[in-house]
N, C-alpha and C positions, 0 to 999 in steps of 0.2 A: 286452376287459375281463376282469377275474380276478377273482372273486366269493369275497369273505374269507365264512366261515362259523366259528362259535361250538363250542367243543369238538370240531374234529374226532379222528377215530381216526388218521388222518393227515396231519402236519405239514409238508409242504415248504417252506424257507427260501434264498434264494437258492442256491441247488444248480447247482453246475458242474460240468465234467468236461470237461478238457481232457486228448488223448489226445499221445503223444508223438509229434513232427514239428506236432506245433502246429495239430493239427485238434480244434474246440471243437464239442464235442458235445455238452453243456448250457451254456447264457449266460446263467444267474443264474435259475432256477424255483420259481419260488414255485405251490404247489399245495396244496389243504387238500381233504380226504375227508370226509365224514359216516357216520358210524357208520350200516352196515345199507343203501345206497343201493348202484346198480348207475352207477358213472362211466365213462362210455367214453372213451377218448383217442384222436383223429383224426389223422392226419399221414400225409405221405409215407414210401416208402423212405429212409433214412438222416436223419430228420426228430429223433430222440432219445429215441425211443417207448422202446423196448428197453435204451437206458443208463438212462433213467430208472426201471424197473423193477429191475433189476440192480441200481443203488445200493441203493435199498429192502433188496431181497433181499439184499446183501451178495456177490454175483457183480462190483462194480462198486466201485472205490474212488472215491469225488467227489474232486474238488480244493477244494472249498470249499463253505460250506454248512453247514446242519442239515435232520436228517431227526428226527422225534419220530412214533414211533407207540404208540397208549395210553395216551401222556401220558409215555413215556420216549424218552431219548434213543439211537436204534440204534446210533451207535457204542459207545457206554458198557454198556449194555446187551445188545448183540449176543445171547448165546442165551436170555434173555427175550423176548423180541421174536420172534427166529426162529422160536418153537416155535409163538408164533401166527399165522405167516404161512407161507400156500399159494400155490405157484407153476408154473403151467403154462408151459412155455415154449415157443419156434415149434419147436425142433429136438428131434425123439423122442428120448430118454435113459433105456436101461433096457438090460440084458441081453436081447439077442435070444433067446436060446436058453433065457431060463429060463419059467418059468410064470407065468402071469397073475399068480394069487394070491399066487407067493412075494414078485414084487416089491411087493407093495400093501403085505403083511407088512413087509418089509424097511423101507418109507419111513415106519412106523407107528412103526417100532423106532428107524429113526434120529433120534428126537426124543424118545428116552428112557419114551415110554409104554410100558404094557404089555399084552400081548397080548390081543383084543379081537375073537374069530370072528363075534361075532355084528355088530360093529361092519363089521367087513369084507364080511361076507357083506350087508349094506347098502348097502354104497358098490356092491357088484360089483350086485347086483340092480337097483339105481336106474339105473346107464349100461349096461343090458340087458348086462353081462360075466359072470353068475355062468355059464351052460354054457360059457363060454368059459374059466374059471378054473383046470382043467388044461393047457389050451392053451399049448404054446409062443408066445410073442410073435409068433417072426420068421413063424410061419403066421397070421399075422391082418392082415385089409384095414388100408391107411392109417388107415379113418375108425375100426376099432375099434382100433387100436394109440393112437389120439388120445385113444380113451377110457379107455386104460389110463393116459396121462398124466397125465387126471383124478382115476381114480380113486387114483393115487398123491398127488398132490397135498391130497386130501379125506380122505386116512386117519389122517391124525391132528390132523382137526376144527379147521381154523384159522379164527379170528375174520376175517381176512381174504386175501382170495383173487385170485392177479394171474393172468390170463389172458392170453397174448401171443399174440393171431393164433389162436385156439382153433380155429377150425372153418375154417383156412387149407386147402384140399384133402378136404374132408370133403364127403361128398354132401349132398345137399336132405335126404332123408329123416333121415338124421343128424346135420345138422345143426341142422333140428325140433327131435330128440328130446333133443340137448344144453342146446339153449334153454329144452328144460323144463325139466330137470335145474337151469339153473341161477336159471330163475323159482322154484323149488323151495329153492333154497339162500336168496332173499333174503329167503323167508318165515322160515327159521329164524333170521335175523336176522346170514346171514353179508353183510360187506362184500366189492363185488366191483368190480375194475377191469381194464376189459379194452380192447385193442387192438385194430383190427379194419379190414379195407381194406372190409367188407361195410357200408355206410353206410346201408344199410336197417335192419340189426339194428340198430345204435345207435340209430335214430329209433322202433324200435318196442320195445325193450327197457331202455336207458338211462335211469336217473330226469335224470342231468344229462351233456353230452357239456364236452368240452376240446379244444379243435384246437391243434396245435405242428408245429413248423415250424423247422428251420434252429438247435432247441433253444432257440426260444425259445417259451413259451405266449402262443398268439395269444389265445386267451377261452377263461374257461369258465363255464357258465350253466346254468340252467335249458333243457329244450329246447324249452319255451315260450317262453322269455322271447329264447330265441336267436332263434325263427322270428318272436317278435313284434317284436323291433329292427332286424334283419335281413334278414324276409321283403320282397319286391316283389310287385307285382302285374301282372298280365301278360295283355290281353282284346284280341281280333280282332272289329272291326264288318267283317260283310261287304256291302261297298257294292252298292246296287241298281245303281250307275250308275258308272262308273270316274272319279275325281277326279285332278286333274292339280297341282294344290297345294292346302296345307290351308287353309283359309280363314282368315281374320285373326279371325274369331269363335272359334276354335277354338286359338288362338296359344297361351294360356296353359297348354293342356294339354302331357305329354308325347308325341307325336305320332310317330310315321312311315308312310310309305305302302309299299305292298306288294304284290308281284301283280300291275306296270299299274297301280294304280291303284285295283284293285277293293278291296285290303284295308287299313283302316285300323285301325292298329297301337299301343296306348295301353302305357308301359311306366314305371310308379312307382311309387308309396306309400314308405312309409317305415318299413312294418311295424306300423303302430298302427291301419290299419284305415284310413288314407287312397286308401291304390289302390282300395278298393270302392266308397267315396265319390263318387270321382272318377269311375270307370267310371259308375255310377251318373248324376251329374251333365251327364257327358260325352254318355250316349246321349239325355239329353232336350235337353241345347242339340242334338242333331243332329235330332232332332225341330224343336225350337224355326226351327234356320234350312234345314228341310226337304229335309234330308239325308236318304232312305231308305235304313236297310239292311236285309238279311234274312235275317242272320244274326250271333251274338253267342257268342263263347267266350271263358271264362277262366280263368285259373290261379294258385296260390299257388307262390309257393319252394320248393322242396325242401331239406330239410337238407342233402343233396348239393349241390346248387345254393350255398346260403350257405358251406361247405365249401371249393367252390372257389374260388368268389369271395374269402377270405380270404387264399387260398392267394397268390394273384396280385398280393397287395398287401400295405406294406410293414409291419411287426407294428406299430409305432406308428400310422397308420391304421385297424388293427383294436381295437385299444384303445380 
């Protein structure tokens, strides 16, 4: 399911990109953003994550399509648009050899503003780079060379902001402190859409996720509304006594045995709150026809979990 939304800041319209030798790497995307929200996009390697950003950006020509952001249209419009959009991308792109600060300077300028120290010395101090701002590039760790992507990206204050694979090879502790940075950015009311193999981030940072796939958009939702549709349930009664089949009383559940026998294995719902129901239900008919067990666990989906399960089936299915 693709979840239309009212005014957003950006417009995706049947959006293709067919590259030459006849490999289709978007198959008609429809995508809309909401001003000031953190969107994550989920997919595989070669899935269409990265052309679809690219278009955006103007790194990517679609074959067919409309893109509107702001409420204009980016071809037409091209360096109106551009001058509001920030773009991280997976591959480091900066003069090795020059210095932190010149290149932040540099990507500030290429968009026609004007000079702005104190602006800079903000961005550098926010992704811990300001002692690093004499520093040659090519002597800085992967994770702070990452941060200089950022802070090149952020220096001339774009409404909104594409992250591809940010914290791709970046440590824990760094990549903590970028996640602040960019909880920090949605308070100032910048939009952000980011890419990300790290599907825990997206579940705890993401106001909404989008999974694609094969270029085409499987869903995108709420990430409640995804785990509420989506989610299963999933609880282990541990039998006092090993069962050899499930009983005819017990039929209507979803069922399997497990362990010999000792563990009986319940695995449904539908996301709405029916698998707790049922586990619920289920442990007192095993009471009712004196089934003892002596032990009970259970579990919800994972985003990860619904994730892949999408993956594995066919886009029309996931709709």
């Amino acid at each position: 399911m693709v979840t239309a939304i009212s005014d957003p800041i950006l417009d995706i319209r049947n959006l293709t990109k067919t590259y030459k030798g006849g490999n289709v790497a978007l198959g008609g995307v429809d995508l809309q953003i909401r001003k000031g929200e953190i969107f994550a996009l989920l997919g595989p390697n070669g899935a269409g994550k990265t052309t679809l950003i690219g278009a955006v950006c103007g790194l990517v020509r679609p074959s067919g399509g409309t893109i509107e952001a702001f409420g204009l249209d980016v071809e037409q419009n091209w360096r109106q648009v551009r001058r509001r959009i920030g773009l991280v991308p997976q591959e480091l792109s900066f003069d090795m050899f020059d210095k932190v600060i010149r290149q932040v300077r540099y990507s500030r300028g290429l968009f026609g503003l004007p000079s702005d120290e104190a602006r800079i010395e903000e961005v550098l101090r926010a992704l811990s780079l300001w002692d690093k701002r004499d520093e040659p590039i090519r002597k800085l760790s992967g994770g702070m060379k990452r941060r200089v992507m950022i802070a090149k990206a952020l220096a001339h204050d774009p409404d909104l902001l594409f992250l591809d694979e940010p914290t791709a090879g970046v440590d824990v502790e760094l990549r903590r402190d970028m996640w602040e940075q960019i909880g920090a950015l949605r308070a100032r009311g910048v939009t952000i859409i980011l890419t990300t193999h790290y599907i825990e981030e997206a579940e705890e940072m993401a106001d909404r996720v989008g999974v694609i796939n094969k270029g085409q958009i499987l869903l995108t939702d709420d990430k409640a509304s995804i785990m509420a549709r989506l989610g299963r349930t999933e609880a282990h009664f541990i039998l006092a006594e090993p069962m050899t089949a499930i009983p005819p009383a017990l039929a209507y559940y979803p069922l399997t045995l497990e362990d010999d026998g000792m563990k009986l294995v319940y695995r449904g719902g539908d996301g709405t709150g029916k698998g707790k129901r049922e586990v619920a239900e289920l442990a007192q008919d095993l009471t009712r026809n004196q089934i003892a067990f002596t032990g009970l666990e259970t579990a919800e989906s994972t985003l990860e979990e619904i994730f892949v399960g999408l993956l594995t089936q066919p886009a029309e299915a996931a709709a």
